[in-house]
Z-matrix of the N, CA and C atoms (Angstrom, degrees):
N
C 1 1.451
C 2 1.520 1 108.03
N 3 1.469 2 124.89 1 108.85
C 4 1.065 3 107.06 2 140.87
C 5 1.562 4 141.61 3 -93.69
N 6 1.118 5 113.72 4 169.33
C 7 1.597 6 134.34 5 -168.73
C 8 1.489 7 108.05 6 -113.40
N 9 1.279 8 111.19 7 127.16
C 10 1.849 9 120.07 8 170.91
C 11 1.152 10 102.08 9 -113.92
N 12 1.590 11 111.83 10 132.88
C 13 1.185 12 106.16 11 165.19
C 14 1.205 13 110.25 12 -102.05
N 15 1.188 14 128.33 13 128.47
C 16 2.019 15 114.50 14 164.02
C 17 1.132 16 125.73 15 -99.84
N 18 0.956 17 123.11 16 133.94
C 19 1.697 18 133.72 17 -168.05
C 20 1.520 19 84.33 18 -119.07
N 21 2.235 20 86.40 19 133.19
C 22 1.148 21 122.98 20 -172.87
C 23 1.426 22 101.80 21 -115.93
N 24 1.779 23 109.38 22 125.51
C 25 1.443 24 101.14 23 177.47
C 26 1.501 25 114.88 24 -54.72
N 27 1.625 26 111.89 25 147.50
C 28 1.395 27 111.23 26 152.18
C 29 1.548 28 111.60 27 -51.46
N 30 1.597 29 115.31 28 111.58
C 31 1.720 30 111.71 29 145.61
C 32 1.762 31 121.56 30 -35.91
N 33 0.951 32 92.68 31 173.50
C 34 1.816 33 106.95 32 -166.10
C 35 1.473 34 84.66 33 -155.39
N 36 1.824 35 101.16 34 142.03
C 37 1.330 36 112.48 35 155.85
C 38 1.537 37 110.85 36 -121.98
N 39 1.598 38 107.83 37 140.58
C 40 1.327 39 119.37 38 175.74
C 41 1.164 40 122.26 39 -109.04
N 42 1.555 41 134.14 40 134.31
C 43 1.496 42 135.67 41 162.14
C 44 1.352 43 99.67 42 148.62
N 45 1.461 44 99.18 43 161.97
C 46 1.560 45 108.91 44 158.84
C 47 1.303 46 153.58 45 1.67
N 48 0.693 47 151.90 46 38.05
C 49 1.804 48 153.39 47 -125.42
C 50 1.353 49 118.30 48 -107.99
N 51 1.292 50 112.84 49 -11.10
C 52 1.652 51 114.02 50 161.47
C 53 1.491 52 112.57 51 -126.97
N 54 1.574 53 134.39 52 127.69
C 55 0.737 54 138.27 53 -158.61
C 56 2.095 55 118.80 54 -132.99
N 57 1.132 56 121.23 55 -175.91
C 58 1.784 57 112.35 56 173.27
C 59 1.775 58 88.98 57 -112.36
N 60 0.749 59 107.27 58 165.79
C 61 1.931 60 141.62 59 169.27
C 62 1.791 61 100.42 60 -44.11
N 63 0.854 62 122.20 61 99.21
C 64 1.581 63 108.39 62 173.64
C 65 1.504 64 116.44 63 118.23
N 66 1.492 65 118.73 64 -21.07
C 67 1.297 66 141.07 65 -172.80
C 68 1.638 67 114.86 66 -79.83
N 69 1.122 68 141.28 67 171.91
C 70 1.689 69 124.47 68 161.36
C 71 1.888 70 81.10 69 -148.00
N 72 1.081 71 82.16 70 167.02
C 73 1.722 72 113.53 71 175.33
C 74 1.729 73 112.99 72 -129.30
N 75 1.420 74 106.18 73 159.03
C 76 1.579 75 127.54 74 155.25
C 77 1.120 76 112.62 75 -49.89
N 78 1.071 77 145.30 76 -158.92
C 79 1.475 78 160.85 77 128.95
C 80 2.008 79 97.99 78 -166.55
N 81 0.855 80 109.60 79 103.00
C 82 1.470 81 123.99 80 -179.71
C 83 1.893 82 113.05 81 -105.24
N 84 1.375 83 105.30 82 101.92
C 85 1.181 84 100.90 83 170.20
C 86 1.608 85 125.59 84 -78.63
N 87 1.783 86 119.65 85 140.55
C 88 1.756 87 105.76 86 166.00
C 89 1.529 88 124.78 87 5.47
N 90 0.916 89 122.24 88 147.28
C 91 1.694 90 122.65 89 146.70
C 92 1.105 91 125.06 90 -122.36
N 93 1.186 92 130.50 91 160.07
C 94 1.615 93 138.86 92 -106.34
C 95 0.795 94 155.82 93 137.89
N 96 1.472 95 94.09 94 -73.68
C 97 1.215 96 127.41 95 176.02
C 98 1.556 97 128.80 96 -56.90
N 99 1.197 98 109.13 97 169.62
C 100 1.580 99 112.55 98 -177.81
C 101 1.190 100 115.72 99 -116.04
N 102 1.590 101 120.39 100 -32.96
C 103 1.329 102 143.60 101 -179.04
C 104 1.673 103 106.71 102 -124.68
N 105 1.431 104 130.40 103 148.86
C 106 1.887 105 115.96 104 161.21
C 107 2.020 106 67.61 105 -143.86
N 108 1.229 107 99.18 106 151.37
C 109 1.345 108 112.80 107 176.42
C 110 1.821 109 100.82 108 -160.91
N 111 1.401 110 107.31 109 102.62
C 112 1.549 111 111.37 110 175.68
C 113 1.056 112 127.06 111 -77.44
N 114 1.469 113 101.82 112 -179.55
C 115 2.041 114 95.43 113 -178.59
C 116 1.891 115 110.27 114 -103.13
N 117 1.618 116 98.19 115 24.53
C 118 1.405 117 119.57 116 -165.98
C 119 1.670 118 90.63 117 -95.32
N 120 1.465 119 113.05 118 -35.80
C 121 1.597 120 132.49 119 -151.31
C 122 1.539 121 114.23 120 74.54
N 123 1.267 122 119.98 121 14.00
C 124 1.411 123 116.05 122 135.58
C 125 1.791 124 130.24 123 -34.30
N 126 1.023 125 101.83 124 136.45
C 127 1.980 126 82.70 125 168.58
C 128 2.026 127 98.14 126 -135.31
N 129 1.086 128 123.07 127 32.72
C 130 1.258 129 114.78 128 161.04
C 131 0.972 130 99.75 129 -126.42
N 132 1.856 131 107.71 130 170.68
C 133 1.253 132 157.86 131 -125.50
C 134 1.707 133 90.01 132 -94.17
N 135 1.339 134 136.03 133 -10.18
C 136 1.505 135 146.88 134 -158.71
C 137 1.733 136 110.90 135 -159.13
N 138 1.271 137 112.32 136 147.02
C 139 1.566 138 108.14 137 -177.64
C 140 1.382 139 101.78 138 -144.35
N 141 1.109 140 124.73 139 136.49
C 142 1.443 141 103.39 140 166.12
C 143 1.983 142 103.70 141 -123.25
N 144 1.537 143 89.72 142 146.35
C 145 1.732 144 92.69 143 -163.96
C 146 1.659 145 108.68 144 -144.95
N 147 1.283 146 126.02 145 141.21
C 148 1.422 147 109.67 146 176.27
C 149 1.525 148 95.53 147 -143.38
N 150 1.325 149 115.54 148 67.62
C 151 1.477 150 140.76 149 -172.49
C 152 1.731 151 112.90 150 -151.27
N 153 1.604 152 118.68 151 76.99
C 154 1.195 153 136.01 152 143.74
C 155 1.851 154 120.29 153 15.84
N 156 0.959 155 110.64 154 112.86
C 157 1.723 156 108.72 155 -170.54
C 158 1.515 157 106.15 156 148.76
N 159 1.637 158 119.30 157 177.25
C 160 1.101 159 110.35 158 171.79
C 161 1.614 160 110.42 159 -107.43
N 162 1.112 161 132.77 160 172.68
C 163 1.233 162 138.88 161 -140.72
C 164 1.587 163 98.20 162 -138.13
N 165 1.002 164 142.53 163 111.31
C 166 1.422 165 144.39 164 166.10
C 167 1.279 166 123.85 165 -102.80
N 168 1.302 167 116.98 166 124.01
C 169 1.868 168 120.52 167 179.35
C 170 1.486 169 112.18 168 -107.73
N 171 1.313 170 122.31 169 146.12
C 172 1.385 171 100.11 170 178.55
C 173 1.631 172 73.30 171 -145.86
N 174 1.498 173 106.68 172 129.58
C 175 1.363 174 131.02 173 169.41
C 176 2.097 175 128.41 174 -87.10
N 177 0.932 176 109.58 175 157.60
C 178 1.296 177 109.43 176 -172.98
C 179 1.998 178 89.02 177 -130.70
N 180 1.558 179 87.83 178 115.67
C 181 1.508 180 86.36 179 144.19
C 182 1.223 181 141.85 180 -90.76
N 183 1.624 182 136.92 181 -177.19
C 184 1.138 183 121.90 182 168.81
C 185 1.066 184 121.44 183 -43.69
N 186 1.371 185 140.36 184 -65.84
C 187 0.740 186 140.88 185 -145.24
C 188 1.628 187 114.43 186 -102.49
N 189 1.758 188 118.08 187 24.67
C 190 1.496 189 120.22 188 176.05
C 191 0.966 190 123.73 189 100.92
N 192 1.468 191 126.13 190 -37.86
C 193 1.467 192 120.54 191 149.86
C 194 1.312 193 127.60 192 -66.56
N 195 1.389 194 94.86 193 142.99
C 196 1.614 195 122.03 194 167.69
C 197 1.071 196 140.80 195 -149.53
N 198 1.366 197 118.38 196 143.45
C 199 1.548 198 146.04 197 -172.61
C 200 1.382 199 125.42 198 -111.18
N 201 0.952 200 110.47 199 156.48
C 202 1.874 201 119.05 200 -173.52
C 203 1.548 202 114.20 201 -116.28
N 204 1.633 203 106.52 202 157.57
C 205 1.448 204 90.95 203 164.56
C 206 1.807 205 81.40 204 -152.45
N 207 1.446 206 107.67 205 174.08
C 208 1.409 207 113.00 206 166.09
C 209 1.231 208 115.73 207 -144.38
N 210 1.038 209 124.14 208 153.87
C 211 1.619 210 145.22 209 179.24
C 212 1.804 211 108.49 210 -126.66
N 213 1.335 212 103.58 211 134.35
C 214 1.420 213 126.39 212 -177.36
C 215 1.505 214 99.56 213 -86.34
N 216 1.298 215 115.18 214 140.65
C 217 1.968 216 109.18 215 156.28
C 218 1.295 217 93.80 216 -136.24
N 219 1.439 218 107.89 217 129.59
C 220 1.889 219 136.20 218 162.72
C 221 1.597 220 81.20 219 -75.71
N 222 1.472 221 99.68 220 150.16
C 223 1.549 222 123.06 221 153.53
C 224 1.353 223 102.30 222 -137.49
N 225 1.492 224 114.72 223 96.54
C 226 1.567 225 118.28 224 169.76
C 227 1.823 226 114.28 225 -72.42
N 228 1.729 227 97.91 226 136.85
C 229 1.497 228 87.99 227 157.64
C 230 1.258 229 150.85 228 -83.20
N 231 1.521 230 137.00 229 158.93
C 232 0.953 231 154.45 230 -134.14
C 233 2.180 232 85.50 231 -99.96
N 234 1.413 233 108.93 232 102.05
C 235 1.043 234 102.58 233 168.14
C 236 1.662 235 140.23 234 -51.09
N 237 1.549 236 112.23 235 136.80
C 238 1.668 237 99.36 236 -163.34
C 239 1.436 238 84.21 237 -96.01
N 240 1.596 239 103.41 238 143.59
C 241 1.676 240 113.57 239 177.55
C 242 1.201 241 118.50 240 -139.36
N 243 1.331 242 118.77 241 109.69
C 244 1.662 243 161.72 242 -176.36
C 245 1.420 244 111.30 243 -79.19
N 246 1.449 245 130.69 244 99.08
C 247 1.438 246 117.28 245 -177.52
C 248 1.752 247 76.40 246 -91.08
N 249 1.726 248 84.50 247 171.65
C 250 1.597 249 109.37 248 142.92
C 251 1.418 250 107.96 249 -178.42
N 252 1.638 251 90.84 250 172.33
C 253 1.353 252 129.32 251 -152.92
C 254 0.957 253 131.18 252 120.46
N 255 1.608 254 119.32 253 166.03
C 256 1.796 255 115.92 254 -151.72
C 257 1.558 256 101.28 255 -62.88
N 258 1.683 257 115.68 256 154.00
C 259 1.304 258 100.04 257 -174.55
C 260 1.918 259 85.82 258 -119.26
N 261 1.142 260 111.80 259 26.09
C 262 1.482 261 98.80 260 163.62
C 263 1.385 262 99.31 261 -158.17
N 264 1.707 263 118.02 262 145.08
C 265 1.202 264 121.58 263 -173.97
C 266 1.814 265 107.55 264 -147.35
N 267 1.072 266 120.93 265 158.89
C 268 1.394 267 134.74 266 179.53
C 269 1.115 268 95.07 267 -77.11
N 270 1.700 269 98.69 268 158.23
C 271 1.585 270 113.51 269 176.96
C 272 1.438 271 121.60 270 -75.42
N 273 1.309 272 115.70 271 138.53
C 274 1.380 273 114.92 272 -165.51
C 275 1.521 274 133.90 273 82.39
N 276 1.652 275 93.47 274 -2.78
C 277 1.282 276 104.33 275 156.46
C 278 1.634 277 146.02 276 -110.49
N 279 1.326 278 135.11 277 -170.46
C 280 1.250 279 107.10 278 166.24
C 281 1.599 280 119.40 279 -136.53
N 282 1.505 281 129.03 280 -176.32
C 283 1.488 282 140.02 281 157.47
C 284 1.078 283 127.76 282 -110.39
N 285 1.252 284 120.49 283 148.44
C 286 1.546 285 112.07 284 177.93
C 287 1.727 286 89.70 285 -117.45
N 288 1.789 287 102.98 286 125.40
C 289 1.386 288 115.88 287 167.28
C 290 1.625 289 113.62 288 -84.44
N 291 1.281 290 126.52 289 131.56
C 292 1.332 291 125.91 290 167.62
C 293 1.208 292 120.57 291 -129.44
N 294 1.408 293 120.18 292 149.57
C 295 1.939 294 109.29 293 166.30
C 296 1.718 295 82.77 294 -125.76
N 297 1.392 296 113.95 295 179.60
C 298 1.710 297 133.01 296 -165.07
C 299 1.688 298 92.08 297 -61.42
N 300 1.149 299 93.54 298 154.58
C 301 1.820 300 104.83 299 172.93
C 302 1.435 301 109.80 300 -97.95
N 303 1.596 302 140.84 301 166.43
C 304 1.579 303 127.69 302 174.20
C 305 2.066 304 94.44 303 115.44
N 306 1.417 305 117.03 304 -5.50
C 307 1.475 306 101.36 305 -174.33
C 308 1.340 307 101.09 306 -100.31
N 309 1.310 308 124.23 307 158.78
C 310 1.371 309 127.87 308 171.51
C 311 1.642 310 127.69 309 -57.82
N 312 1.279 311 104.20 310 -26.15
C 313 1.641 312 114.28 311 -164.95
C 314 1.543 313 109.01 312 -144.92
N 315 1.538 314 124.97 313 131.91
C 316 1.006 315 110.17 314 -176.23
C 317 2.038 316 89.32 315 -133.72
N 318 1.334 317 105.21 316 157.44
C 319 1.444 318 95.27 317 -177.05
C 320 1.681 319 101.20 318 -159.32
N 321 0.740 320 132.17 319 79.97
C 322 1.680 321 150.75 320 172.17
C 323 1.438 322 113.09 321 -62.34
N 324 1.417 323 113.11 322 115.12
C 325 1.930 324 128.34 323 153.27
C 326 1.234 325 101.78 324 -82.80
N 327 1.726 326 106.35 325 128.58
C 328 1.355 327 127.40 326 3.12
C 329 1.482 328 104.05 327 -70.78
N 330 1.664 329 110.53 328 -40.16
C 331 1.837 330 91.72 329 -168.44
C 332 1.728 331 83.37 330 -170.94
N 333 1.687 332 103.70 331 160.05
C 334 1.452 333 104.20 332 -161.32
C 335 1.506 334 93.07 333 157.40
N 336 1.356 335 133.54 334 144.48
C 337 1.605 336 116.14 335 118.32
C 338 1.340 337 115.14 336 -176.48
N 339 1.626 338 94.52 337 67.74
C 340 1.446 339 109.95 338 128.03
C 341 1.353 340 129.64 339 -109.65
N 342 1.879 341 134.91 340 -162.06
C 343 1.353 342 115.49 341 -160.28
C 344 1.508 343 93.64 342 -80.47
N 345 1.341 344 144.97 343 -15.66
C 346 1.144 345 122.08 344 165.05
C 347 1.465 346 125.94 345 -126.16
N 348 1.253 347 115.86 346 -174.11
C 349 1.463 348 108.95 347 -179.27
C 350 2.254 349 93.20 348 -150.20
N 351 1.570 350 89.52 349 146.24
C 352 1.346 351 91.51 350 158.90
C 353 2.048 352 128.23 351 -94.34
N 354 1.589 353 90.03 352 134.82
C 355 1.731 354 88.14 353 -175.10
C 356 1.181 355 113.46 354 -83.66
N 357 1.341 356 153.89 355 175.01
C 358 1.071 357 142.43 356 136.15
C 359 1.973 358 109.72 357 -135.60
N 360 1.147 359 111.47 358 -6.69
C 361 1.672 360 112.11 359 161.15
C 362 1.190 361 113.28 360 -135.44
N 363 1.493 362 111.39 361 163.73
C 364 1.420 363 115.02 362 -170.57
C 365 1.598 364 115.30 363 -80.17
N 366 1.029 365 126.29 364 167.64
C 367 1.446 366 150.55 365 -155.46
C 368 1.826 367 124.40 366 141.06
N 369 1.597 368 92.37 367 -156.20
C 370 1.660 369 100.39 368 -167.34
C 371 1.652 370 81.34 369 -135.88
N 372 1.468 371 79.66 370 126.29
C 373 1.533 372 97.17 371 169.56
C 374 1.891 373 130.27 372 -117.29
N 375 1.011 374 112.74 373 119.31
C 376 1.249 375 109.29 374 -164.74
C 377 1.537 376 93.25 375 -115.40
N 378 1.962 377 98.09 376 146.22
C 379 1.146 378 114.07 377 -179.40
C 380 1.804 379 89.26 378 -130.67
N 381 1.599 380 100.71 379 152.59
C 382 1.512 381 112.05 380 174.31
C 383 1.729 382 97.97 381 -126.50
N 384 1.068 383 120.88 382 130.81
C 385 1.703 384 121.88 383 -174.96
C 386 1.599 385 106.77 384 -147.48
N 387 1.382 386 107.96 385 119.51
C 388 1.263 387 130.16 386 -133.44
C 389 1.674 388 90.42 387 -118.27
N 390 1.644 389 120.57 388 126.97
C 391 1.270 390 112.81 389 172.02
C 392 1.749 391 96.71 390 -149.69
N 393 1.604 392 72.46 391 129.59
C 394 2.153 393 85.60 392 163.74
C 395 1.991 394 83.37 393 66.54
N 396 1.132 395 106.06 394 21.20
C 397 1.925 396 92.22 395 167.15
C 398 1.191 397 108.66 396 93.80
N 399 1.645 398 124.50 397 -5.32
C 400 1.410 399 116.98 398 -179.05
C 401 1.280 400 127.12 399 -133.22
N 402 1.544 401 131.47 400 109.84
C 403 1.447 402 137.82 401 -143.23
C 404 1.689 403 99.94 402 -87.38
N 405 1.260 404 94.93 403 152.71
C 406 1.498 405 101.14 404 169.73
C 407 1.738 406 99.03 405 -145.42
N 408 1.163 407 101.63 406 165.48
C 409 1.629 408 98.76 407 -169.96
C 410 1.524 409 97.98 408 -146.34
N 411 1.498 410 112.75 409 168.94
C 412 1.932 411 128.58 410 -177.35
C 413 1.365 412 71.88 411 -170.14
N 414 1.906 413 91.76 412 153.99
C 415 1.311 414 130.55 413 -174.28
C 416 1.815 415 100.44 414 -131.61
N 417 1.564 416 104.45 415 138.67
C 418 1.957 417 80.77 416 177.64
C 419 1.841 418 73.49 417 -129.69
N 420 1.500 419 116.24 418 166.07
C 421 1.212 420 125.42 419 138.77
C 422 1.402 421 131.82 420 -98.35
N 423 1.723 422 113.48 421 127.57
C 424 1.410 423 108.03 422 176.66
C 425 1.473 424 128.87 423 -103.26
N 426 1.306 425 135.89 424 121.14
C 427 1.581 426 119.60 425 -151.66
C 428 1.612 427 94.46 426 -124.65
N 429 1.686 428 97.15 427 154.63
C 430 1.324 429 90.49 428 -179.53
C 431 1.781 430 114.74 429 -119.43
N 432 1.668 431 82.90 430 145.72
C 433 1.746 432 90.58 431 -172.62
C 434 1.480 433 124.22 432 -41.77
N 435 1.346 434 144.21 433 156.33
C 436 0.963 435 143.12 434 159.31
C 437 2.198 436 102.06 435 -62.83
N 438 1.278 437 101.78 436 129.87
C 439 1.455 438 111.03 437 167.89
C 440 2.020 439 101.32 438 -48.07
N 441 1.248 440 119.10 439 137.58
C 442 1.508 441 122.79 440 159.83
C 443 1.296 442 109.24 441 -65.37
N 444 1.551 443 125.09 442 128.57
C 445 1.498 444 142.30 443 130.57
C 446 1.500 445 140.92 444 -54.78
N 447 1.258 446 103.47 445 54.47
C 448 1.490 447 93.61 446 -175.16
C 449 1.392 448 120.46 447 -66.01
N 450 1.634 449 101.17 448 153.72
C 451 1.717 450 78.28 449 177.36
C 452 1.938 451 98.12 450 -141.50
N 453 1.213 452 115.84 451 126.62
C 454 1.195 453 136.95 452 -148.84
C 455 1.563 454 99.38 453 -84.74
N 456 1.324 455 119.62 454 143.46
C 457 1.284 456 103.96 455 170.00
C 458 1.969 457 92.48 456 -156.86
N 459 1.701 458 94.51 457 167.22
C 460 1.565 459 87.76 458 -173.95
C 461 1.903 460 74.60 459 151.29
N 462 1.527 461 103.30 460 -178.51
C 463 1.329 462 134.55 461 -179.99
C 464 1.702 463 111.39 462 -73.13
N 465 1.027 464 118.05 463 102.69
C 466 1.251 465 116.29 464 178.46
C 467 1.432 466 136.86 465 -70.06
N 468 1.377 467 103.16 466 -11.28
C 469 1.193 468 129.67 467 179.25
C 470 1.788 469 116.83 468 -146.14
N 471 1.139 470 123.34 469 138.92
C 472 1.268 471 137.16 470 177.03
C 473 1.362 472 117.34 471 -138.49
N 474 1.442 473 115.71 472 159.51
C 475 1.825 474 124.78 473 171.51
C 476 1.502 475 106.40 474 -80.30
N 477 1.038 476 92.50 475 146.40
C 478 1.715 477 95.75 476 173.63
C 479 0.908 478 130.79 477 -79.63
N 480 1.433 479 103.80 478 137.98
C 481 1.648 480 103.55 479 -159.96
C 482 1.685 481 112.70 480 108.39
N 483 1.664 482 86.88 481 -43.77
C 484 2.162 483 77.25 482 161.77
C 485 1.509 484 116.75 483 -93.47
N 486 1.800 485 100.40 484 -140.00
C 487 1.130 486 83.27 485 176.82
C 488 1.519 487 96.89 486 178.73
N 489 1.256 488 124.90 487 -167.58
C 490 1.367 489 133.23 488 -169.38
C 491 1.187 490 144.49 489 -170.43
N 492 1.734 491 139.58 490 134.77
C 493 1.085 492 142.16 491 -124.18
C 494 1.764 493 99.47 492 -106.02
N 495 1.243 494 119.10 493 115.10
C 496 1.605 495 116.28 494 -161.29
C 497 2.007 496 83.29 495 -94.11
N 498 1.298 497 117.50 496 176.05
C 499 1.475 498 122.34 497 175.23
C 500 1.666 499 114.61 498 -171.58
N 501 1.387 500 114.64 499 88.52
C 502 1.367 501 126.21 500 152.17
C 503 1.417 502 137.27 501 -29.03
N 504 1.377 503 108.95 502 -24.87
C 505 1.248 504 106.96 503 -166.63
C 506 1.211 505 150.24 504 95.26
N 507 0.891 506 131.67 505 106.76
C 508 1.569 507 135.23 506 -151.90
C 509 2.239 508 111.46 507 -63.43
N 510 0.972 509 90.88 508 142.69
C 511 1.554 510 98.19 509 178.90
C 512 1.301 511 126.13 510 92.43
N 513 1.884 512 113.81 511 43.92
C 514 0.949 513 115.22 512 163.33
C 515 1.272 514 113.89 513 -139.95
N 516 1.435 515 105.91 514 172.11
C 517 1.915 516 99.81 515 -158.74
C 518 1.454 517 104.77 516 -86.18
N 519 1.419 518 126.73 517 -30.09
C 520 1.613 519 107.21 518 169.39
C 521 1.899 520 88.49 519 -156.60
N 522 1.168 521 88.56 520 166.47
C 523 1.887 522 124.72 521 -165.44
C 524 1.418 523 99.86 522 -104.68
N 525 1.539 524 136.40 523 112.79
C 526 1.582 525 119.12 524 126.23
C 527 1.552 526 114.04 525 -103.62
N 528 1.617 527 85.62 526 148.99
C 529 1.506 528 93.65 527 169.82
C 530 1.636 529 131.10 528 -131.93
């Protein structure tokens, strides 16, 4: 009696394997094969999946044997991004926009990219901040105050020696004179 043994290549899986929140990938096993039957319940030769876990194939060769292989897929999340800072400022002044520090990539409209940037006119500012490979973005608008009008009133003239009560107007946060 003889005995054959046949040796079945190890399968291989190919594609993508780390991914962002929302994305799917391939996962393509060897070909060869006669059978690919996953632990997804796929039964072809290709899968496509954007659901975190490991992935197991177990192949059928022609001739009845079979072997396995597996592939892992990360699904990173989609960073949440929080600006702040004042979103309205007086003329001639400025803001400093920030979102959290700790991400890999920071990239600011009009232009910027670190976690913050200084404003000094109004608009919409968009930041994109990129972690583990996957960007997420917020837009804030910053507008600028109308300058205050005070309008002064009182005696414009006096004798010397007296004198007279000048008045700005009520509803503002501080007075020079």
């Amino acid at each position: 009696i003889n005995v054959n043994i046949t040796n079945v290549a190890a399968p291989t899986i190919s594609g993508i394997t780390t991914i962002c929140a929302g994305q799917t990938t391939v996962l393509t096993a060897a070909a060869g094969f006669s059978q690919y039957n996953w632990s997804s319940g796929q039964n072809s030769q290709s899968i496509t999946t954007g659901t975190s876990g490991t992935y197991t194939v177990t192949v059928t060769a022609a001739n009845g044997c079979t072997r396995t292989a597996q592939a892992t897929l990360t699904v990173n999340p989609i960073p949440v991004v929080n600006i702040s800072g004042n979103t309205a400022i007086c003329p001639g002044t400025n803001t400093t926009l920030s979102v959290p520090s700790g991400a890999t990539a920071y990239q600011w409209s009009p232009s910027g990219n670190t976690n913050s940037i200084n404003v000094t006119s109004a608009g919409t500012y968009t930041v994109t901040v990129t972690q583990n490979g996957c960007p997420g973005t917020a837009s804030i608008s910053v507008t600028t105050l109308p300058p205050p009008v005070p309008s002064i009133s009182g005696a414009s003239s006096f004798c010397v020696g007296g004198n007279t009560t000048l008045n700005a107007g009520n509803g503002y946060n501080s007075y020079a004179w």
